[in-house]
Backbone as XML, in Angstrom:
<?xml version="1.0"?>
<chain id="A" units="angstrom">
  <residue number="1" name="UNK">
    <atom name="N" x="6.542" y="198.121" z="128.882"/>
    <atom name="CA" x="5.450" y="199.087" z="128.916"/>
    <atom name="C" x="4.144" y="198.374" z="128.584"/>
  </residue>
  <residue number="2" name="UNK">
    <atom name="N" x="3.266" y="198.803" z="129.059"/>
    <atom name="CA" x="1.721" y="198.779" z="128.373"/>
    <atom name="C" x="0.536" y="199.490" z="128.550"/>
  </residue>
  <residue number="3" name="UNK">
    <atom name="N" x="-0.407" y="199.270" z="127.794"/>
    <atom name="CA" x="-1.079" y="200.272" z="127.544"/>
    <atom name="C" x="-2.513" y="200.053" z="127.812"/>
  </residue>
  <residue number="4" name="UNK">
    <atom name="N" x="-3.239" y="201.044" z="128.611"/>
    <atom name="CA" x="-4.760" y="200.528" z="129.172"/>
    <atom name="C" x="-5.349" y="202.055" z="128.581"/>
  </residue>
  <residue number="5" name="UNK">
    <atom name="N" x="-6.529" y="201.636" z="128.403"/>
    <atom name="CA" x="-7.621" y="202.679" z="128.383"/>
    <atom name="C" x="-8.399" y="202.378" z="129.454"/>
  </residue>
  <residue number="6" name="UNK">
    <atom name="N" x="-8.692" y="203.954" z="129.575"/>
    <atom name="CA" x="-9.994" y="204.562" z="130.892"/>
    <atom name="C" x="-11.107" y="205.293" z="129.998"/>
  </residue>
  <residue number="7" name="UNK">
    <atom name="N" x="-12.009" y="204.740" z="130.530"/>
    <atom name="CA" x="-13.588" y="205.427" z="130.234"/>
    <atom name="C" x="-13.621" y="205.747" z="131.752"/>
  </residue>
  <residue number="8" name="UNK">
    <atom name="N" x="-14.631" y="207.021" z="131.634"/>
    <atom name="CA" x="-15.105" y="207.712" z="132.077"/>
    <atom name="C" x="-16.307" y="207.846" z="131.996"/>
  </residue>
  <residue number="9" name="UNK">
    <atom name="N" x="-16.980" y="208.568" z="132.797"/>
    <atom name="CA" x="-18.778" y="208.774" z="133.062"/>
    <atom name="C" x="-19.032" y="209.668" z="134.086"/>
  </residue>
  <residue number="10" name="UNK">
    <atom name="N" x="-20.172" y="210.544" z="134.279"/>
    <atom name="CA" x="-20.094" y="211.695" z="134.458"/>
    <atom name="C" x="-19.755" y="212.378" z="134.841"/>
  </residue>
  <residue number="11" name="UNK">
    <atom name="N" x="-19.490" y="212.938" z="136.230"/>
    <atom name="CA" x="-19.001" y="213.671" z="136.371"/>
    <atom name="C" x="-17.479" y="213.885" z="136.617"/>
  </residue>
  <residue number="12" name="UNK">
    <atom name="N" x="-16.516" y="212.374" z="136.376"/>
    <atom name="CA" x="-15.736" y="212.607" z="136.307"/>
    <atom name="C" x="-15.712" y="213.024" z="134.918"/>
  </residue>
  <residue number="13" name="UNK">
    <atom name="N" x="-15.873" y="212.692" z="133.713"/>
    <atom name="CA" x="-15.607" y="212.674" z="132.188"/>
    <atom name="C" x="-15.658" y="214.406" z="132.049"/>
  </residue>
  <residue number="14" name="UNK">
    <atom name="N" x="-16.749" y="215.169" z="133.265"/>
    <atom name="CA" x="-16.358" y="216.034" z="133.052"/>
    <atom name="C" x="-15.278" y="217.113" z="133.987"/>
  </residue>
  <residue number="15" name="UNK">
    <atom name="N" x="-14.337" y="216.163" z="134.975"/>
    <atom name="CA" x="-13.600" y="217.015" z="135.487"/>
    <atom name="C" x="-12.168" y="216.466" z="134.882"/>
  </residue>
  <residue number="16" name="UNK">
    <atom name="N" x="-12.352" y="215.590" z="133.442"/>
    <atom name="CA" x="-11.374" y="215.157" z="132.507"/>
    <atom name="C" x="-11.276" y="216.198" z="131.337"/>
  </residue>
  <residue number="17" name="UNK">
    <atom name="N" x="-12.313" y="216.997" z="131.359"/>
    <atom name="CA" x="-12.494" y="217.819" z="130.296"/>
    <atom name="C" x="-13.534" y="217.386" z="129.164"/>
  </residue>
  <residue number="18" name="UNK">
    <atom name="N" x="-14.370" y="216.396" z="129.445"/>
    <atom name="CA" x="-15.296" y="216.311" z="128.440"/>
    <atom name="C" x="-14.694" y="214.551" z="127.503"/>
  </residue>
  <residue number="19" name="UNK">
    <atom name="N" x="-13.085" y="214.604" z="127.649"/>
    <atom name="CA" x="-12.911" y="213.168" z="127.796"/>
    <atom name="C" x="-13.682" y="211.763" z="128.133"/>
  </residue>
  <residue number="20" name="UNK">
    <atom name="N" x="-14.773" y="210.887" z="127.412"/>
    <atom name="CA" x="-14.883" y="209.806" z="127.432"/>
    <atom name="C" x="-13.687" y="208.624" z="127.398"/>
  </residue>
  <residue number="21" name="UNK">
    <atom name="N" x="-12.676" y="208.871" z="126.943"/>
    <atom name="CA" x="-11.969" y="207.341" z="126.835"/>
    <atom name="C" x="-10.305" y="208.154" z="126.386"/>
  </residue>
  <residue number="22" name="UNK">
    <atom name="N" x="-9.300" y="207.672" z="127.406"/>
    <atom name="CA" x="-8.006" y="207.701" z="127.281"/>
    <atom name="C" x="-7.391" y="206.365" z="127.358"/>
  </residue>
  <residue number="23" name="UNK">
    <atom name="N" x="-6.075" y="206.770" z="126.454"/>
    <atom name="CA" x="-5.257" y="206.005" z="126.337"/>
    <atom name="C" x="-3.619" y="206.378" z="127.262"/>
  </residue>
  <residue number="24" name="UNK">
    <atom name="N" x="-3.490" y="205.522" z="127.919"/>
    <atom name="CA" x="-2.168" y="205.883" z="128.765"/>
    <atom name="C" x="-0.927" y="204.392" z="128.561"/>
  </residue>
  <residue number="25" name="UNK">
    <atom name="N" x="0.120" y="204.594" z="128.275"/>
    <atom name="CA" x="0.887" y="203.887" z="128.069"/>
    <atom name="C" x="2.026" y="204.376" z="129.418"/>
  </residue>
  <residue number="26" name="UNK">
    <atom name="N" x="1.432" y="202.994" z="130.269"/>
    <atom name="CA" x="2.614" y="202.570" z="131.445"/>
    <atom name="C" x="3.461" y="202.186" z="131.976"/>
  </residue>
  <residue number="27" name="UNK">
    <atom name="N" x="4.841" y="201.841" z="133.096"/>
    <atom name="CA" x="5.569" y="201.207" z="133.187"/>
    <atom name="C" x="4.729" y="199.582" z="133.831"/>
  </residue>
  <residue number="28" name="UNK">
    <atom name="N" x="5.190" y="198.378" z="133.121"/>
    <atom name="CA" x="4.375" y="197.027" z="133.045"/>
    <atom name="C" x="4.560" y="196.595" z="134.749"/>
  </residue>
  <residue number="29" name="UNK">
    <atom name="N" x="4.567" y="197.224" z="135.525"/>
    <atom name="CA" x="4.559" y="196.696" z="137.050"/>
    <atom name="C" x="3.688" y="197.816" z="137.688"/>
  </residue>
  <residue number="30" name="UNK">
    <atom name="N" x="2.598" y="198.391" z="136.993"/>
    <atom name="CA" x="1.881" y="199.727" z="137.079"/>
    <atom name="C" x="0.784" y="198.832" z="138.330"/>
  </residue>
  <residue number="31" name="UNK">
    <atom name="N" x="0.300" y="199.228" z="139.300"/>
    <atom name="CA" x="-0.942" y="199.637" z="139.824"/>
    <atom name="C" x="-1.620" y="199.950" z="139.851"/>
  </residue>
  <residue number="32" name="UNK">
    <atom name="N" x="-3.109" y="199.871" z="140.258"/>
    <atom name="CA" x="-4.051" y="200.471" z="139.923"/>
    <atom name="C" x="-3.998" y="201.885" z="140.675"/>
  </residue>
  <residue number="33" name="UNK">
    <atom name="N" x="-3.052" y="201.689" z="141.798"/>
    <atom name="CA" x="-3.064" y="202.550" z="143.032"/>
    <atom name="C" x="-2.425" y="203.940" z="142.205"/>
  </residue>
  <residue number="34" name="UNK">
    <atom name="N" x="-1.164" y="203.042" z="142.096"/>
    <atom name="CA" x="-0.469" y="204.228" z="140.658"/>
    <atom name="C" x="-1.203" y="205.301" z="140.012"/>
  </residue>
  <residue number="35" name="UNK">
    <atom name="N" x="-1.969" y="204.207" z="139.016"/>
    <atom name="CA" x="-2.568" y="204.996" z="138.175"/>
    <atom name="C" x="-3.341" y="206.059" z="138.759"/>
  </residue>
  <residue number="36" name="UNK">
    <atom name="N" x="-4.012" y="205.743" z="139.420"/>
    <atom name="CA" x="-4.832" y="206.675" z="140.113"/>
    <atom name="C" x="-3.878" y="207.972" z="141.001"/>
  </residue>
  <residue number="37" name="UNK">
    <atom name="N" x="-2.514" y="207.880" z="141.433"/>
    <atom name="CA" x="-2.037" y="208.943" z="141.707"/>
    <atom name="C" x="-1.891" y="209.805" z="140.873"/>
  </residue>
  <residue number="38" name="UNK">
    <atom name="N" x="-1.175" y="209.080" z="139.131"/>
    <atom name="CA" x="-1.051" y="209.914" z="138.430"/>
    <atom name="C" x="-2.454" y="210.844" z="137.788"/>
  </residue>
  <residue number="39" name="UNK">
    <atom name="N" x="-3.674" y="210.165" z="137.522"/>
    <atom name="CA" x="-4.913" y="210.823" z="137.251"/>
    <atom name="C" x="-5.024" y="211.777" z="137.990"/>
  </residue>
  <residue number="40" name="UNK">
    <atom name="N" x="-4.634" y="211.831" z="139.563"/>
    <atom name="CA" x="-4.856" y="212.934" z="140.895"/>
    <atom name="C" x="-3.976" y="214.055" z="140.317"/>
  </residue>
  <residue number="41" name="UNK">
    <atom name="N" x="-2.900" y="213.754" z="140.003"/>
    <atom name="CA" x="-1.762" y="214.970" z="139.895"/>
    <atom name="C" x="-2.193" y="215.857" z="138.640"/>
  </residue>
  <residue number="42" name="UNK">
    <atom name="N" x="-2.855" y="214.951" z="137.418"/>
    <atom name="CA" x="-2.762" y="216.011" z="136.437"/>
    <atom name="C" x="-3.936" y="216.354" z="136.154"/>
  </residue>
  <residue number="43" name="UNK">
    <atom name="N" x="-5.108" y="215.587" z="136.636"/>
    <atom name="CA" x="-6.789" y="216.067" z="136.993"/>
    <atom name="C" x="-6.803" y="216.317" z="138.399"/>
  </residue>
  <residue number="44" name="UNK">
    <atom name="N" x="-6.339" y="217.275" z="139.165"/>
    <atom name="CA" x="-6.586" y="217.628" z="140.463"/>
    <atom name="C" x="-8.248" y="217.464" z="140.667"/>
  </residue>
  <residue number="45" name="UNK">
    <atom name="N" x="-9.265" y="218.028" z="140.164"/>
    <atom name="CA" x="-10.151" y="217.650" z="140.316"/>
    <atom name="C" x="-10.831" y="216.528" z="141.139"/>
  </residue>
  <residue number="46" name="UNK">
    <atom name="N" x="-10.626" y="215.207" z="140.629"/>
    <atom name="CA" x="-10.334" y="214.392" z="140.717"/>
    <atom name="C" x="-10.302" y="214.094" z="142.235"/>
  </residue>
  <residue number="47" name="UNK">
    <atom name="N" x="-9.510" y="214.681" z="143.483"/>
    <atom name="CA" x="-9.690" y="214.549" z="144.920"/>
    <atom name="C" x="-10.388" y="214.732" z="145.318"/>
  </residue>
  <residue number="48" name="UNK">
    <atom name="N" x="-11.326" y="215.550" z="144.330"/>
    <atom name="CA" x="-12.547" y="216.295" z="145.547"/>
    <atom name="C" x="-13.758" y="214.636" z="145.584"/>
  </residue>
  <residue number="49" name="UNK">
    <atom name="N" x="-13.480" y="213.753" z="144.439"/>
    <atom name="CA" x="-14.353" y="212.282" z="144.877"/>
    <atom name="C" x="-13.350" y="211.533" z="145.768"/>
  </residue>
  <residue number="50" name="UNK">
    <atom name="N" x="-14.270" y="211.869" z="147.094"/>
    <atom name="CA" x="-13.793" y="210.179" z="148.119"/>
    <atom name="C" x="-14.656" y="209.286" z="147.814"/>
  </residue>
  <residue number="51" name="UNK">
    <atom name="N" x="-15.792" y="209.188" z="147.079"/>
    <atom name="CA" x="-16.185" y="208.010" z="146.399"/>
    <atom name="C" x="-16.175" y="207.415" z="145.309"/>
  </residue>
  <residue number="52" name="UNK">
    <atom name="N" x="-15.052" y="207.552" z="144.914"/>
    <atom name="CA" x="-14.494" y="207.132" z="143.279"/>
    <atom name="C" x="-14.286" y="205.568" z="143.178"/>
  </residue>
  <residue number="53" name="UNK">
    <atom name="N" x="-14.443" y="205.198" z="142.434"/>
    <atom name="CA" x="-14.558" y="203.784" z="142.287"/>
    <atom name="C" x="-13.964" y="203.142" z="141.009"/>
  </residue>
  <residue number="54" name="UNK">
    <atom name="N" x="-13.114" y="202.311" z="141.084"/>
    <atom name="CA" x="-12.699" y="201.725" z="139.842"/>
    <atom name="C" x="-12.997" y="200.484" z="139.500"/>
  </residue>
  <residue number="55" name="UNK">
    <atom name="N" x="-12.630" y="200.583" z="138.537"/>
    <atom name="CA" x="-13.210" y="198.894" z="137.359"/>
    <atom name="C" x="-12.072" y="198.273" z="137.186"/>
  </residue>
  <residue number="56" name="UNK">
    <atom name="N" x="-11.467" y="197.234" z="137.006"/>
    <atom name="CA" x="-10.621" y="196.870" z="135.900"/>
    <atom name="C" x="-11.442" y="195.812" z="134.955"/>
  </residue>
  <residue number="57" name="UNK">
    <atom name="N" x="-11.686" y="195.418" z="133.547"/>
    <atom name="CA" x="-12.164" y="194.638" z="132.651"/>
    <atom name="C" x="-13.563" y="194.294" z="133.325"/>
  </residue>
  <residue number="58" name="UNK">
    <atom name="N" x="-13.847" y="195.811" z="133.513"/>
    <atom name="CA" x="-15.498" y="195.423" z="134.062"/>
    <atom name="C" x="-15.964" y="194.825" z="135.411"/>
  </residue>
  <residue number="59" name="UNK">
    <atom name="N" x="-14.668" y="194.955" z="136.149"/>
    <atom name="CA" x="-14.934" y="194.113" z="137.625"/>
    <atom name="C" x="-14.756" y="195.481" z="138.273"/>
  </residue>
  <residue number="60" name="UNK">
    <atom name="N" x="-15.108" y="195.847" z="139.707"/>
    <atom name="CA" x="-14.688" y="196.272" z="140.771"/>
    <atom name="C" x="-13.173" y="195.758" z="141.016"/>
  </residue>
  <residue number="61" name="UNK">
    <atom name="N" x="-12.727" y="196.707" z="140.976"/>
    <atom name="CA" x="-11.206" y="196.374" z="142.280"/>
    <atom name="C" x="-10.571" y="197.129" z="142.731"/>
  </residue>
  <residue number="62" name="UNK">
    <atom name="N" x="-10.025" y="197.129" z="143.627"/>
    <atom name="CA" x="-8.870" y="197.449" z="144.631"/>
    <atom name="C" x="-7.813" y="198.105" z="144.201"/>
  </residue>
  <residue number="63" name="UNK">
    <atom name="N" x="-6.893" y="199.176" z="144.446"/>
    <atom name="CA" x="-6.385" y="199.502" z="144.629"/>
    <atom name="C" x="-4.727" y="198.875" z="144.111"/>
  </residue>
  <residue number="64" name="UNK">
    <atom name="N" x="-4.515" y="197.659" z="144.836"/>
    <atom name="CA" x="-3.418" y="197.093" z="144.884"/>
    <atom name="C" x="-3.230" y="196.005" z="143.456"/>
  </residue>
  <residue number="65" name="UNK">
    <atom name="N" x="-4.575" y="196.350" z="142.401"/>
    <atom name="CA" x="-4.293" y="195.192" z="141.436"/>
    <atom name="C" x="-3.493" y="195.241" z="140.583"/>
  </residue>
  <residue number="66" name="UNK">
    <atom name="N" x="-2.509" y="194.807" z="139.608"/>
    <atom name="CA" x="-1.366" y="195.200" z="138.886"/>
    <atom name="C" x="-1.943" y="194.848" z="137.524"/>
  </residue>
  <residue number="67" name="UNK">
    <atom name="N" x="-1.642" y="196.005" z="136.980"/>
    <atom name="CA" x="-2.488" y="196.534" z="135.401"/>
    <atom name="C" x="-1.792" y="195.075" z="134.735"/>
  </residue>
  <residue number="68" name="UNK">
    <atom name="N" x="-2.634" y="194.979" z="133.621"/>
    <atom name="CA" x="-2.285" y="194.088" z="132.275"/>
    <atom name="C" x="-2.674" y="195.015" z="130.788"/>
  </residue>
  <residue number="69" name="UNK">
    <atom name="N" x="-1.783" y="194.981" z="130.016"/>
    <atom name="CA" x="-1.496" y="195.089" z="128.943"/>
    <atom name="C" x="-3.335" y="195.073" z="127.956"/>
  </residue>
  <residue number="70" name="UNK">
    <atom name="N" x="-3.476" y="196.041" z="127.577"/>
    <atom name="CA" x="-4.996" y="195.891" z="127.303"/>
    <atom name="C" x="-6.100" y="195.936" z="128.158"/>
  </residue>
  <residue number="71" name="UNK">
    <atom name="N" x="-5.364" y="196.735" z="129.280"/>
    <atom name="CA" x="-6.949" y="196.237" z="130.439"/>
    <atom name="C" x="-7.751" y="197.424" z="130.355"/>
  </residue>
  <residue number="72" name="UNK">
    <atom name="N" x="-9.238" y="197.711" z="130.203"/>
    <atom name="CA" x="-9.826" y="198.574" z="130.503"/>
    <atom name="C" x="-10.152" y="199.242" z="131.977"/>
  </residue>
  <residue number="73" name="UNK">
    <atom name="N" x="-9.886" y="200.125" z="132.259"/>
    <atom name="CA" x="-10.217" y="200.412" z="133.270"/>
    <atom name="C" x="-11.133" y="201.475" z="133.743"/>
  </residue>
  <residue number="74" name="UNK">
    <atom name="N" x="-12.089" y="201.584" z="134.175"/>
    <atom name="CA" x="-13.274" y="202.828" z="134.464"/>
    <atom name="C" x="-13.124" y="203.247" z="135.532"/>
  </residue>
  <residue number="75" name="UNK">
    <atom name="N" x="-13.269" y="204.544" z="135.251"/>
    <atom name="CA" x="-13.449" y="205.303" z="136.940"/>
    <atom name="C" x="-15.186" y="206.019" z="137.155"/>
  </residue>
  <residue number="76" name="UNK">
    <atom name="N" x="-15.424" y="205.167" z="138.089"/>
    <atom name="CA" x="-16.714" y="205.262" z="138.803"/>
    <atom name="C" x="-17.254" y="205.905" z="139.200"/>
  </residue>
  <residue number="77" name="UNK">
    <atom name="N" x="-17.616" y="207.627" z="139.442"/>
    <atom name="CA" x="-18.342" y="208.420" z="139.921"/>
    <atom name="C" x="-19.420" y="207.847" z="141.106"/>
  </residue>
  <residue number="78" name="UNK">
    <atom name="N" x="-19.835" y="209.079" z="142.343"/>
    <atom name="CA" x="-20.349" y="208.616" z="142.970"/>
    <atom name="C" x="-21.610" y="208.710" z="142.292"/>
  </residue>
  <residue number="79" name="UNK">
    <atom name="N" x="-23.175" y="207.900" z="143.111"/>
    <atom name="CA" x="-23.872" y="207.765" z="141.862"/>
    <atom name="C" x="-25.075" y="208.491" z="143.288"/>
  </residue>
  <residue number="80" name="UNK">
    <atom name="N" x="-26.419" y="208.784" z="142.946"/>
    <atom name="CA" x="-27.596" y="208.616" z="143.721"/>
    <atom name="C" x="-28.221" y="208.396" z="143.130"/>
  </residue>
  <residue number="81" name="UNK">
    <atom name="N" x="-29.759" y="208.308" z="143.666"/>
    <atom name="CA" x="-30.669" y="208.026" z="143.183"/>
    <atom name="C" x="-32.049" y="208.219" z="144.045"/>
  </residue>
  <residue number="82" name="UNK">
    <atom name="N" x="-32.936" y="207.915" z="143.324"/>
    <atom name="CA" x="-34.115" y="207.567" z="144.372"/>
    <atom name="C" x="-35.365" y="206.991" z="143.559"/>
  </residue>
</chain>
């Protein structure tokens, strides 16, 4: 097993419930892809971003990267601006 925390930021943090920072303890051959199904299933919310974006240890990545033990991981909200 191991164990990553997710931060959050806005508007997902608030379709987490107001949640800044979880702790999830995984099976150690976890995905990022994974993870993110399970976030879908129990934050439905959560589908309505097709521009969600993840971090691992502060980087951008993909989908297919395989978690480590302590890794932070952020989920990215879409952003605008002007």
């Amino acid at each position: 097993m191991i164990t990553v925390k997710i931060v959050t930021f806005g508007i997902v943090r608030d379709m987490l419930g107001g949640q800044s920072a979880l702790t999830e303890s995984l099976p150690s051959d976890t995905r990022l892809e994974d993870l993110s199904a399970l976030l879908n299933d129990r934050y439905p919310a959560l589908r309505r971003l097709d521009a969600l974006r993840y971090a691992v240890n502060a980087r951008y990545a993909g989908k297919d990267v395989t978690l480590q033990h302590n890794d932070e991981i952020a989920l990215i909200p879409p952003v605008s601006g002007g």
